[in-house]
ZAVO-176512 format. One record per atom (N, C-alpha, C, O): residue in three letters; y, z, x. Coordinates in steps of 0.2 Angstrom, whole numbers, plus 5000, padded with zeros to 4 digits. Layout:
REM residues N
alaYZX
...
//
This chain:
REM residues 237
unk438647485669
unk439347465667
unk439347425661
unk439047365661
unk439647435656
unk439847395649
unk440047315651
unk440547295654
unk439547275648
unk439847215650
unk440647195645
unk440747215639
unk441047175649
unk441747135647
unk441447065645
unk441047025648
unk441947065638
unk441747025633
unk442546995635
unk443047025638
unk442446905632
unk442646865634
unk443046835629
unk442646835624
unk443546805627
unk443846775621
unk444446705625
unk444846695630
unk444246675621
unk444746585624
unk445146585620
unk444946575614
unk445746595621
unk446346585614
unk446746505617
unk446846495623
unk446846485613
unk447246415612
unk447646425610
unk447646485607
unk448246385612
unk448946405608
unk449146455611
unk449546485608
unk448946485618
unk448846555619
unk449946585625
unk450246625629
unk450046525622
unk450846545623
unk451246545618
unk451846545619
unk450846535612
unk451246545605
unk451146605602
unk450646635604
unk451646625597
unk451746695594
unk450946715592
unk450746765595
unk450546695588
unk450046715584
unk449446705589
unk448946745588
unk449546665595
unk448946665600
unk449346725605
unk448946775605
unk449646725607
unk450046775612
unk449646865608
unk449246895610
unk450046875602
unk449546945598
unk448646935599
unk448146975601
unk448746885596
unk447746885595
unk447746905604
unk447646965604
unk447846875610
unk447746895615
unk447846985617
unk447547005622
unk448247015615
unk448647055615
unk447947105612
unk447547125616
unk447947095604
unk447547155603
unk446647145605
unk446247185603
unk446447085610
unk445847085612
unk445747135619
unk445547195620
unk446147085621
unk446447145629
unk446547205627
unk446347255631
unk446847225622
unk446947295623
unk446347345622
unk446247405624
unk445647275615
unk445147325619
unk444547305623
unk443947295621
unk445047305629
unk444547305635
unk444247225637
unk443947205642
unk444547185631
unk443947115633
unk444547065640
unk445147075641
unk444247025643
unk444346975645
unk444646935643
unk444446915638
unk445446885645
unk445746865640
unk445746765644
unk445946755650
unk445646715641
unk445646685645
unk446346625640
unk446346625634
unk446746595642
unk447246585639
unk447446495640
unk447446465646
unk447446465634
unk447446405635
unk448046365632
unk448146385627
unk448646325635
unk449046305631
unk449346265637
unk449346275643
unk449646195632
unk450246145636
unk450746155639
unk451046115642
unk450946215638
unk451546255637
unk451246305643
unk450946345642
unk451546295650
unk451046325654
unk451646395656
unk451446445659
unk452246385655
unk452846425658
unk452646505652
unk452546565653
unk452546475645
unk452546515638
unk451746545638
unk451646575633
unk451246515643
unk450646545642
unk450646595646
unk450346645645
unk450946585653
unk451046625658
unk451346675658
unk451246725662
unk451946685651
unk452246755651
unk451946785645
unk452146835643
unk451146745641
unk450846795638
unk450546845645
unk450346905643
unk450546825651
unk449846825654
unk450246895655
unk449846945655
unk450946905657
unk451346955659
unk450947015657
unk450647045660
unk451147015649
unk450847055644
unk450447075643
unk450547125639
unk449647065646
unk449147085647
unk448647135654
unk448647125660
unk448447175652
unk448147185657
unk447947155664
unk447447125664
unk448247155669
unk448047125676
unk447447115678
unk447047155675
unk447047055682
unk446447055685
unk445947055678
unk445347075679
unk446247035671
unk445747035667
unk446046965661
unk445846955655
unk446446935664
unk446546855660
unk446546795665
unk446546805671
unk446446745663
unk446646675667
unk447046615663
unk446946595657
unk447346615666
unk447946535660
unk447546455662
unk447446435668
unk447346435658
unk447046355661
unk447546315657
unk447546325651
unk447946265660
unk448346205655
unk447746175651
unk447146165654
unk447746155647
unk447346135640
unk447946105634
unk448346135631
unk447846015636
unk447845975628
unk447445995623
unk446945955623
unk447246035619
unk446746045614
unk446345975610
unk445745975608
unk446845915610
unk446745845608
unk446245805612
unk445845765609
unk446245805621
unk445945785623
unk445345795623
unk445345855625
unk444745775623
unk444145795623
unk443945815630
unk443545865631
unk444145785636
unk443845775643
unk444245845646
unk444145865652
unk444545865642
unk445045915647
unk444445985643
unk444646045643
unk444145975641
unk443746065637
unk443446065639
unk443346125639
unk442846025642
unk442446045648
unk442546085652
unk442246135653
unk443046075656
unk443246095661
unk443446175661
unk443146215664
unk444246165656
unk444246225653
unk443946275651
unk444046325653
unk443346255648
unk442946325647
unk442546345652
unk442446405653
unk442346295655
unk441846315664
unk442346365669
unk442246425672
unk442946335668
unk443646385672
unk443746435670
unk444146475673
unk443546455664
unk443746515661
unk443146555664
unk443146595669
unk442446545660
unk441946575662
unk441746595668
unk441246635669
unk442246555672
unk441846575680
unk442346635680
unk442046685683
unk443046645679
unk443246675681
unk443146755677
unk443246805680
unk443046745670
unk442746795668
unk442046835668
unk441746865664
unk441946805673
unk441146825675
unk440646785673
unk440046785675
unk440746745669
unk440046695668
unk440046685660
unk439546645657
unk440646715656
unk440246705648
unk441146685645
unk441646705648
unk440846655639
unk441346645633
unk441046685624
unk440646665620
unk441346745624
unk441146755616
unk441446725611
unk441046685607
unk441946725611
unk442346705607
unk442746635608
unk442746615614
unk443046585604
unk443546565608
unk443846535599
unk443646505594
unk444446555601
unk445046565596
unk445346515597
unk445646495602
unk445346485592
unk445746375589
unk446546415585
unk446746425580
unk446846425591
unk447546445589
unk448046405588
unk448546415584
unk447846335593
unk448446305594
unk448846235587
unk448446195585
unk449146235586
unk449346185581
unk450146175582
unk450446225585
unk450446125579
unk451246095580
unk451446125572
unk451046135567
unk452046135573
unk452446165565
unk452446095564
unk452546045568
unk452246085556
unk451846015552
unk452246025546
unk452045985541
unk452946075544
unk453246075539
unk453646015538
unk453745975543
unk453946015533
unk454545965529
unk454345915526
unk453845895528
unk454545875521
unk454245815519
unk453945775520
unk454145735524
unk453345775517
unk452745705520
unk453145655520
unk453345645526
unk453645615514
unk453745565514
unk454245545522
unk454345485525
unk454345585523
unk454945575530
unk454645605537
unk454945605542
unk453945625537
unk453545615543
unk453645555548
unk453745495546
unk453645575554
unk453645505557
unk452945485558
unk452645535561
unk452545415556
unk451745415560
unk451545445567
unk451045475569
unk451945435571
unk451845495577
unk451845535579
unk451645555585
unk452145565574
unk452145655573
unk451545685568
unk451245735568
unk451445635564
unk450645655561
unk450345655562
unk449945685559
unk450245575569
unk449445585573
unk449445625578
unk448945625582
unk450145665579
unk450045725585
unk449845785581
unk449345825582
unk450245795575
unk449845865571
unk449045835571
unk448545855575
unk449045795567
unk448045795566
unk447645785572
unk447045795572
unk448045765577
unk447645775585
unk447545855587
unk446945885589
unk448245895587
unk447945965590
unk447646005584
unk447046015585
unk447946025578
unk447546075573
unk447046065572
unk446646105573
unk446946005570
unk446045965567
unk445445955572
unk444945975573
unk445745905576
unk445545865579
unk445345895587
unk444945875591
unk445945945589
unk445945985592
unk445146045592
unk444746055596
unk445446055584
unk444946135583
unk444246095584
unk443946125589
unk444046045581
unk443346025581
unk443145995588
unk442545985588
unk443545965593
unk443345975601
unk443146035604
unk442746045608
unk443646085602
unk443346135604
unk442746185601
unk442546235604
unk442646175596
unk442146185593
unk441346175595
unk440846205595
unk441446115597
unk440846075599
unk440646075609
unk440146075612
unk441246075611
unk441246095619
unk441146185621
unk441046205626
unk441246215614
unk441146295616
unk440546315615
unk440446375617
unk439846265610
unk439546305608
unk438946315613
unk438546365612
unk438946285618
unk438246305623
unk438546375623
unk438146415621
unk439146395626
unk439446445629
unk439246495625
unk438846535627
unk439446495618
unk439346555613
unk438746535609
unk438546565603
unk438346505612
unk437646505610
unk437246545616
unk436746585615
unk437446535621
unk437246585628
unk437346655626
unk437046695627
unk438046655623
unk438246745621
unk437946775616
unk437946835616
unk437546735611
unk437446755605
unk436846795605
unk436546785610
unk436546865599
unk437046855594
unk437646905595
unk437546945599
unk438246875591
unk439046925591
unk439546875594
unk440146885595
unk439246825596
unk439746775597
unk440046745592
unk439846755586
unk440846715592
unk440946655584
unk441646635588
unk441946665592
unk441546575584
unk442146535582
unk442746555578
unk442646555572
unk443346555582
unk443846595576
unk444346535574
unk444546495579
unk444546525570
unk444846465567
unk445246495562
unk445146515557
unk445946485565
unk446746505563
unk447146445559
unk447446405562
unk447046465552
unk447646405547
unk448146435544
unk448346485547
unk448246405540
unk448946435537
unk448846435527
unk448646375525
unk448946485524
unk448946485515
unk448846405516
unk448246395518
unk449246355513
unk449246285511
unk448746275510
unk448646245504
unk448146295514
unk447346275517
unk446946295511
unk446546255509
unk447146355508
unk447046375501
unk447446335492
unk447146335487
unk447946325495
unk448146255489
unk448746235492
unk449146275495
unk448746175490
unk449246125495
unk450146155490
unk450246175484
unk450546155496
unk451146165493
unk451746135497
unk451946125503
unk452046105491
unk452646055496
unk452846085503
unk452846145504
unk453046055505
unk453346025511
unk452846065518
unk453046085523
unk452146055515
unk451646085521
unk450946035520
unk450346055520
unk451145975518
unk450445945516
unk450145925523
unk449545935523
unk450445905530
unk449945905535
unk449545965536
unk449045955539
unk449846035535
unk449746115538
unk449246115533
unk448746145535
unk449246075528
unk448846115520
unk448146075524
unk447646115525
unk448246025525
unk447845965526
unk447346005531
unk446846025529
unk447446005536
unk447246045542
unk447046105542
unk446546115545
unk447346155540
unk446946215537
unk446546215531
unk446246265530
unk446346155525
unk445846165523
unk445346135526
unk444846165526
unk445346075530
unk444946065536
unk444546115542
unk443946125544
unk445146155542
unk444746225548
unk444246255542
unk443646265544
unk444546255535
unk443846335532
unk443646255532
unk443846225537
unk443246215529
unk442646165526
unk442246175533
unk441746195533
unk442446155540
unk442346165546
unk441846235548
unk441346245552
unk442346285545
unk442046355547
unk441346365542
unk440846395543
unk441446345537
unk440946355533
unk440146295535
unk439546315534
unk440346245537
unk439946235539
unk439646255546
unk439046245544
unk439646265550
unk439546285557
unk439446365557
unk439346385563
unk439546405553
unk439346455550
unk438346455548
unk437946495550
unk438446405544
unk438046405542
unk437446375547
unk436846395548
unk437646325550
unk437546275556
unk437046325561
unk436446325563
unk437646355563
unk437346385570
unk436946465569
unk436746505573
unk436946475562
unk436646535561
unk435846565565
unk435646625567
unk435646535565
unk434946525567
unk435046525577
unk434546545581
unk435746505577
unk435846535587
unk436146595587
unk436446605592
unk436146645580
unk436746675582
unk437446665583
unk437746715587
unk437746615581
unk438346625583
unk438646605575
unk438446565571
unk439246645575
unk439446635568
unk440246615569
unk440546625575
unk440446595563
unk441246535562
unk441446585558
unk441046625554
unk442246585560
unk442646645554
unk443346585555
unk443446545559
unk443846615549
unk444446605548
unk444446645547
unk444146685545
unk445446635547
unk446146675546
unk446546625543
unk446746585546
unk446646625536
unk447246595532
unk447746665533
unk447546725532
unk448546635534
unk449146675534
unk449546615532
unk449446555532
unk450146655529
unk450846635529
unk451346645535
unk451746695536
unk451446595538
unk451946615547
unk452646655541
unk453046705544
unk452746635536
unk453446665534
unk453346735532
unk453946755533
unk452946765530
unk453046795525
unk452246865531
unk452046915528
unk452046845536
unk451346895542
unk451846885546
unk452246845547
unk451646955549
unk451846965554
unk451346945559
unk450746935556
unk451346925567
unk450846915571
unk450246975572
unk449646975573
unk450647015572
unk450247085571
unk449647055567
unk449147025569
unk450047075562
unk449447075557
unk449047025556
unk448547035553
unk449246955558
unk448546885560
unk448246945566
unk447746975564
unk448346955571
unk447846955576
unk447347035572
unk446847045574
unk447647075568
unk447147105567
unk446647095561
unk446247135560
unk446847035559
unk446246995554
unk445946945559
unk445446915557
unk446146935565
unk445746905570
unk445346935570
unk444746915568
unk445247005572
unk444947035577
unk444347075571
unk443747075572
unk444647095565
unk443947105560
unk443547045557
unk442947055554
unk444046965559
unk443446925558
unk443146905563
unk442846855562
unk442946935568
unk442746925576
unk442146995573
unk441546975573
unk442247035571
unk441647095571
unk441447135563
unk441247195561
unk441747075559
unk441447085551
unk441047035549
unk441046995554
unk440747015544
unk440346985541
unk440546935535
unk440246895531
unk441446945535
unk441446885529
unk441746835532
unk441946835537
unk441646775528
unk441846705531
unk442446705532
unk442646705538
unk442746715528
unk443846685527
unk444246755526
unk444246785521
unk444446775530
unk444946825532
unk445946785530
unk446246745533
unk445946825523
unk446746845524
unk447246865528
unk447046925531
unk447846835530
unk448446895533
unk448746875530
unk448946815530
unk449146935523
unk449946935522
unk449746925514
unk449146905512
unk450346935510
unk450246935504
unk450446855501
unk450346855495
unk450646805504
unk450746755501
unk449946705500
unk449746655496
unk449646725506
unk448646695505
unk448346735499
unk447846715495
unk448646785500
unk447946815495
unk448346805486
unk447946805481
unk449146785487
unk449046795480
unk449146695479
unk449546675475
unk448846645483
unk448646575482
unk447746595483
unk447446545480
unk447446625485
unk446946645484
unk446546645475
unk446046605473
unk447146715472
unk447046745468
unk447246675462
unk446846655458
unk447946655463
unk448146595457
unk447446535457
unk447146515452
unk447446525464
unk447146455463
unk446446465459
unk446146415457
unk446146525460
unk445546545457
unk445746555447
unk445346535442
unk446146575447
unk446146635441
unk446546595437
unk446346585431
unk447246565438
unk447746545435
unk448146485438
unk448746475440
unk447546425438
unk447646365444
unk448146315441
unk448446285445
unk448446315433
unk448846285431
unk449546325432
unk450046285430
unk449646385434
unk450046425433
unk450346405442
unk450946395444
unk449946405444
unk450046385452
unk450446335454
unk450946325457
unk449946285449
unk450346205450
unk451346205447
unk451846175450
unk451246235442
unk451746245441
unk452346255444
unk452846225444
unk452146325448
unk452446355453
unk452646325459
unk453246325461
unk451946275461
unk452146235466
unk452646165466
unk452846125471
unk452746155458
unk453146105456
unk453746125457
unk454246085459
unk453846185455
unk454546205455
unk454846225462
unk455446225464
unk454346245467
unk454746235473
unk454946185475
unk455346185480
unk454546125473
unk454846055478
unk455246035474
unk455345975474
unk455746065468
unk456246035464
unk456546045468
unk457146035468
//
């Protein structure tokens, strides 16, 4: 019998963890579901295949609670973690200057600070699986060039790719490899994040696009970086 493969989505009662969950399950894998939001992770679970998910409450910020989490997932998916998907983060828009300080050390507690807790509590798991194991680590365009009124998001998703790039490189030698996903929440559909999930989970390049507004801060910030700046001056007018 074909062994079931295993995936940990964070955030896994939000739009973009809920899809990535959706299109794993659909083929065939194990879905194990992480989020503080225990009512909103439980009606991902509606969604999915029977007898082949489990929901664990998970603060992503806490370090002490991921231990655990990942041993409860594992046990009930038979014994293994391949994947496990850093989905979860706080909407981080609107003006830096009128941030409250304790709304920015809850955004940099779960996106950042979050993702590299679990990063570092999952790797015995997906160094066990490997190779074809990885780290999937979901940001948003900004992470690509900073744009008003997203400077924590920008901030936090250029952190996941320097993160993925490094622990890519890192754990190469166990087999397990780090991928991202930069999107635009405005402008991607969740679909289309989770199916750039799912080809960065079983392709070979590092940083996976979804939606046209990544690829074309991709394309400026590379090509036409003063044209960018521009751009991004006139939206904050």
């Amino acid at each position: 019998m074909a062994v079931r493969r295993t995936i940990f989505v964070t955030g896994g009662g939000s739009a973009i963890g809920r899809a990535i969950a959706q299109r794993f399950a659909r083929e065939g894998w194990f879905v194990g579901l992480g989020d503080t939001d225990e009512a909103a992770m439980e009606e991902t679970e509606t969604l999915l295949p029977g007898g082949f998910t489990y929901c664990q409450p998970l603060d992503v910020s806490q370090r002490s609670e991921w231990e655990e989490a990942l041993r409860i997932v594992a046990r009930a998916s038979g014994g293994r973690i391949d994947v496990l998907a850093n989905c979860a983060r706080q909407p981080a828009e609107g003006s830096f200057a009128e941030q409250a300080p304790e709304k920015i050390d809850r955004d940099l507690d779960i996106a950042l600070r979050g993702t590299i807790n679990g990063a570092q509590a999952a790797y015995p798991w997906l160094r066990d699986t490997a190779p074809g194991s990885c780290l999937l680590n979901i940001g948003i365009a900004a992470g690509l060039y900073g744009m008003p009124g997203q400077a924590l998001a920008g901030v936090t998703s250029a952190g996941l790719r320097s993160l993925t790039e490094s622990l890519d490189a890192e754990w190469a030698s166990a087999g397990v490899s780090a991928r991202s996903v930069m999107m635009d929440p405005s402008d991607t559909s969740v679909e289309d994040v989770a199916e750039a999930a799912w080809q960065a989970v079983h392709g070979n390049r590092l940083h996976h696009l979804a939606g046209k507004t990544a690829r074309k801060l991709l394309f400026l910030g590379r090509w036409a970086p003063n044209a960018l700046r521009r751009f991004a001056r006139t939206m904050a007018s």
